[in-house]
C-alpha positions in Angstrom: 85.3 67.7 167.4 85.5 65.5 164.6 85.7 66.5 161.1 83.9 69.2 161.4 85.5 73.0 161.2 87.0 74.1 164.4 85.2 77.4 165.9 88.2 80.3 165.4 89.1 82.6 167.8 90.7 86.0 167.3 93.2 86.3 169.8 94.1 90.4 169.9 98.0 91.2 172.0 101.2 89.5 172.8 101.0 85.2 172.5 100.4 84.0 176.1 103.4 83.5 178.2 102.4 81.4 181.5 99.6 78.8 180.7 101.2 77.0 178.5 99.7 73.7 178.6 96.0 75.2 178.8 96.8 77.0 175.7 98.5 74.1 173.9 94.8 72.5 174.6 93.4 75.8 173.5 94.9 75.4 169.7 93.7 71.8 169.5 90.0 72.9 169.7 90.2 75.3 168.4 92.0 78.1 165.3 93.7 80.6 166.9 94.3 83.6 164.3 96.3 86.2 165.8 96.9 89.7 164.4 100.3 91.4 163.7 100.5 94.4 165.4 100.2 96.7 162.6 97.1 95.0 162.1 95.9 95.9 165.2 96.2 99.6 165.1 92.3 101.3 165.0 92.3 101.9 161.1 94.1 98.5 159.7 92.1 96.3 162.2 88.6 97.9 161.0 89.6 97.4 157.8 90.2 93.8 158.2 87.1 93.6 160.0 85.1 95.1 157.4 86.9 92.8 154.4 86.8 89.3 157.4 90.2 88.6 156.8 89.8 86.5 160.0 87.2 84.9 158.9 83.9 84.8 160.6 85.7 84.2 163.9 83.5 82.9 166.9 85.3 84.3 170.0 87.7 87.7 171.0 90.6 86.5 173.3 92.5 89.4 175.1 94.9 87.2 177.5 97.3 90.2 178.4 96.1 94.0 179.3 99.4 95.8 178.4 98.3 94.7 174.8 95.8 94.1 172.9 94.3 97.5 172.8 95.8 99.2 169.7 92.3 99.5 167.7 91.0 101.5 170.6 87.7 101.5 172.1 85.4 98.5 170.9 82.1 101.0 170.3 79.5 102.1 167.8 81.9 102.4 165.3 84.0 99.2 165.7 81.0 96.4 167.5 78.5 96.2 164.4 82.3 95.2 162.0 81.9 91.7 164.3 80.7 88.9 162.4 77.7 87.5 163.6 79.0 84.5 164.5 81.1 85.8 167.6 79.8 84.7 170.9 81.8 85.9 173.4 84.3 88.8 173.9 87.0 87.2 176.9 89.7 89.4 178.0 91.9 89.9 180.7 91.5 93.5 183.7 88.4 93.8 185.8 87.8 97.4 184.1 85.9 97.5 181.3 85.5 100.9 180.0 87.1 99.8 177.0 84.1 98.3 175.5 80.8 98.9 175.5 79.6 95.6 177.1 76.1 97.4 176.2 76.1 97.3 172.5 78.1 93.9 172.7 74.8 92.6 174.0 73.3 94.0 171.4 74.3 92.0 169.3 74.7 88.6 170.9 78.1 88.7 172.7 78.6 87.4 176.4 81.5 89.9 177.4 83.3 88.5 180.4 86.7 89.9 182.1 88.8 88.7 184.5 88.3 90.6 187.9 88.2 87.4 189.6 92.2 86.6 188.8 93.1 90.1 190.2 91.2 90.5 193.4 93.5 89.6 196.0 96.0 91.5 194.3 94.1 94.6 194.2 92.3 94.2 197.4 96.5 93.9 199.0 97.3 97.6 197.2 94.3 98.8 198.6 94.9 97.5 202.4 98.5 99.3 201.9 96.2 102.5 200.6 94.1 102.1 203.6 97.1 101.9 205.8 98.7 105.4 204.1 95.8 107.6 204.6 95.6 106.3 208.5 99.2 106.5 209.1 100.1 109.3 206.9 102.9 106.7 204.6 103.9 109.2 202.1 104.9 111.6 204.6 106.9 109.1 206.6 108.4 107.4 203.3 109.5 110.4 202.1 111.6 111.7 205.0 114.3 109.8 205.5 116.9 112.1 203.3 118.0 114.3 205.1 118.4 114.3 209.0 116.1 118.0 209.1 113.0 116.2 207.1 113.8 113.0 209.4 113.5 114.5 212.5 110.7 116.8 211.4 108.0 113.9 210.1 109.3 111.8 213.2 108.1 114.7 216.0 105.0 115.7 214.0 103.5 112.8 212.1 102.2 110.5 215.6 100.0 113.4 216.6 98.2 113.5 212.9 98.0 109.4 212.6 96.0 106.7 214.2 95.1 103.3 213.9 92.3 102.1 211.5 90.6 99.9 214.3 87.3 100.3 214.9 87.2 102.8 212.2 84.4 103.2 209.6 85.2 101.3 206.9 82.8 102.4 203.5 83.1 100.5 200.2 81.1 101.7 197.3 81.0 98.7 195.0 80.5 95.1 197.0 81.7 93.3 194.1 84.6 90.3 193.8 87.1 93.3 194.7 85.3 95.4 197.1 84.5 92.6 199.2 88.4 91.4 199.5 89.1 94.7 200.5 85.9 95.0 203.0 87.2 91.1 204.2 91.1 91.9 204.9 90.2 95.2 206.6 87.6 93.6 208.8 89.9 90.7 209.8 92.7 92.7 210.0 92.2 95.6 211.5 88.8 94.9 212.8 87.1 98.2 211.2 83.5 98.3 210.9 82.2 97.7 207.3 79.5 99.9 205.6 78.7 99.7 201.7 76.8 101.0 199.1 76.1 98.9 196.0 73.2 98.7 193.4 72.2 95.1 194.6 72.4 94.2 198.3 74.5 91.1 198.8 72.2 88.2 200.9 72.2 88.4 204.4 75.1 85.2 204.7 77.6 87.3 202.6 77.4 90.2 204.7 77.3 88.3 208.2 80.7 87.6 207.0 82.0 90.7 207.5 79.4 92.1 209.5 78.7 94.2 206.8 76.1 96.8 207.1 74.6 98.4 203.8 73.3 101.8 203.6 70.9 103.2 201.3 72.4 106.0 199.5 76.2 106.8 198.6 75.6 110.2 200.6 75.2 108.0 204.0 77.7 105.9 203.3 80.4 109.3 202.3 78.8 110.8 206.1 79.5 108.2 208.5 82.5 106.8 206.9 85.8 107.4 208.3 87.6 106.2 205.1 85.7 105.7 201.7 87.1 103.3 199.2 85.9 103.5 195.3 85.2 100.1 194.1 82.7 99.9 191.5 83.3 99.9 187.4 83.6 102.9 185.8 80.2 104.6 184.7 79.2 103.7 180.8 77.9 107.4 180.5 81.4 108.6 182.0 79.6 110.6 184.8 82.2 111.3 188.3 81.3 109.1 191.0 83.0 111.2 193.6 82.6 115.1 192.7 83.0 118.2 194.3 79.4 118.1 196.2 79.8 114.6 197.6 83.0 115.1 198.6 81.3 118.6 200.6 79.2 115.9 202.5 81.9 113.6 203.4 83.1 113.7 207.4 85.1 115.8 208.6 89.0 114.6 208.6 88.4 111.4 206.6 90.2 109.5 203.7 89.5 108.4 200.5 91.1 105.7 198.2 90.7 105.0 194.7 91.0 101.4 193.1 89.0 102.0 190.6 89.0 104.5 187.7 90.8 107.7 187.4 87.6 108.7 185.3 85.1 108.3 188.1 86.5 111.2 190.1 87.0 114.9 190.3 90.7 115.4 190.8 90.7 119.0 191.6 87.6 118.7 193.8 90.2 116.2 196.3 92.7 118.3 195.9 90.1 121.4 197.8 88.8 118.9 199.7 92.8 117.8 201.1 93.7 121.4 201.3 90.7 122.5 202.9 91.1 119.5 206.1 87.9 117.7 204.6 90.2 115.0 203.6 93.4 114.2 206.5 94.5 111.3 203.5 94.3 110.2 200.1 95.1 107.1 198.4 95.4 107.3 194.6 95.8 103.9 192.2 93.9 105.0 189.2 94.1 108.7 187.7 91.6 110.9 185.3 94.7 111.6 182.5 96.7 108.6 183.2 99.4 108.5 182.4 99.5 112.3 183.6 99.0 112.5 187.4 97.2 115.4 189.1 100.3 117.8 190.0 98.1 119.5 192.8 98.1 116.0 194.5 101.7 115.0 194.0 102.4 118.1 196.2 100.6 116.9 198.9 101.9 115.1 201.5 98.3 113.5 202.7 98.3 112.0 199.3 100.1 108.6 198.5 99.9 107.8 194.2 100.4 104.7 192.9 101.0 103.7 188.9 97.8 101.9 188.1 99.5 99.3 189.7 97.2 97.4 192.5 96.2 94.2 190.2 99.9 94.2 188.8 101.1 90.7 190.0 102.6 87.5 188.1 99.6 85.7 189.8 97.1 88.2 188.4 98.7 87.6 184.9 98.7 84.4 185.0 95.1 84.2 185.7 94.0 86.7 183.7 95.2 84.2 180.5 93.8 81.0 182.4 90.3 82.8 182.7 89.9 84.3 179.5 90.8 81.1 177.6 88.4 79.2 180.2 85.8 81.3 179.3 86.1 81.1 175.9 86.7 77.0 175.6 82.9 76.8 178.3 80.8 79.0 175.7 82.4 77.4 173.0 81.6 74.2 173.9 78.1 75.1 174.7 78.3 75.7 178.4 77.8 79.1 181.2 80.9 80.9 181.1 82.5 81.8 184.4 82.6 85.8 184.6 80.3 87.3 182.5 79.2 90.7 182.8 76.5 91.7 180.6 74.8 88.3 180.2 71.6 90.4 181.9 71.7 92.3 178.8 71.5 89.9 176.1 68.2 89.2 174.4 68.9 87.2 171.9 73.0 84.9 172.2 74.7 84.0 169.1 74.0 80.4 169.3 
């Protein structure tokens, strides 16, 4: 880059751990400034914003999820502190709900994540998921203590499981994620695919799963005979999956939730198991994490997981890999590789 100033970035959580060599690179091109962690608590780190003790940084780098998210929400209150000569906002989880990728495009900033370096790993916890609500896994997990609860879930659970074959499978949410899932399932288990997204994937994507789209999420809930939750949680924080749809789901089907805890009504799944609507539940994600619904832990339909379906070494290590490729393509003037509200922006910091 010659003489001339390197472009800084603001790298927010713990130093990166895997890619070493790509982030050895990373500090040549650029200035990496990274907060203290005191510094990054909601008060300090608007106070440095508002004084640019980082300077007039050009990029956000979040490489790890577990940190990196001590100022809180990035919203209307935090966005307009960022200098105007940020261009991009690269950080690691496919969720988003963090940051409103909304007002980022307001004003100028390409906000990408990191979905793509977690799919597989998500898409496997949701296979397992799959597999609990068709073959009733908590209840045959669980059993094993004592010779009574052995003997009891060995007699009684065949009758109440079955095989996912040929079974319905519906994916809101076609995305990088949904489409893994949809893709294992249909190889694996040869279930028939049905989704619901707001963009209909071309006719070559869904011959590959023999996917079918359907026009409305209430079609997909009624003829599905398991219903995974895909899609990114809703910016106006409205429930995907509430008590009414869940009325107009099939009788004695599943549901699984990859997604966000946010996006559904707890206590309306929790009727809906007790009342036979619903034969299984899968769980990842939960609306008070880290405080899980205590009317589904008593169930024995319903398997819950830790927020814990993208949580692999390989997802790590590409979470930090794609954020700081992200980053280095914009900087250097090119298309970065996972944006998500580049729709939105009118106007990018140039």
């Amino acid at each position: 880059m010659g003489s001339e100033a390197k472009p800084i970035v603001l790298h927010i959580g713990d130093p990166v751990k895997w890619n070493l060599d790509l982030y050895s690179q990373f500090e040549k091109d650029f200035t990496v400034i990274r907060p203290s962690t005191e510094e990054r608590q909601r008060d300090e780190f608007m106070k440095g914003l508002k004084e640019k003790r980082w300077g007039d940084f050009n990029a956000i780098f979040r490489p790890f999820w577990n940190t990196g998210g001590e100022m809180g929400r990035w919203d209307k209150e935090m966005i307009p502190l960022i200098p105007e000569s940020c261009k991009i906002f690269a950080s690691a989880g496919a969720g988003f709900d963090w940051a409103d990728v909304d007002l980022l495009a307001e004003k100028g900033i390409i906000y990408c994540n990191s979905a793509a370096a977690s799919s597989e790993a998500v898409a496997d916890f949701a296979i397992f998921l799959i597999l609990a609500t068709f073959r009733n896994l908590k209840w045959c997990t669980t059993s094993a203590s004592t010779p009574q609860t052995f003997t009891e879930c060995h007699t009684l659970a065949p009758a109440l499981s079955h095989n996912p074959r040929n079974h319905t499978l519906g994916i809101i949410g076609l995305g990088n994620i949904g489409f893994e899932i949809a893709r294992k399932a249909f190889h694996a288990f040869h279930m028939k695919i049905i989704y619901f997204d707001v963009l209909r994937k071309s006719p070559a994507r869904e011959a590959e799963i023999e996917a079918q789209f359907v026009g409305s999420m209430e079609e997909l809930l009624a003829q599905s005979d398991c219903v995974v939750l895909a899609t990114p949680a809703a910016p106006d924080g409205k429930k995907v999956i509430t008590k009414e749809r869940l009325d107009g789901m099939k009788p004695g089907s599943r549901f699984v939730n990859i997604a966000r805890g946010s996006l559904v009504d707890e206590e309306a799944v929790a009727d809906a198991v007790e009342s036979g609507r619903l034969v299984g539940v899968g769980l990842d994600v939960h609306e008070n994490e880290p405080v899980v619904n205590a009317r589904l832990q008593a169930l024995r339909q319903v398997t819950l997981t830790t927020h814990n379906a993208g949580g692999t070494l390989e997802t790590h290590i590409g979470f930090e890999e794609l954020s700081m490729r992200n980053i280095d393509a914009v900087l250097k003037g090119k298309e970065p590789f996972t944006p998500v509200n580049m729709h939105l922006i009118v106007k990018p910091n140039l």
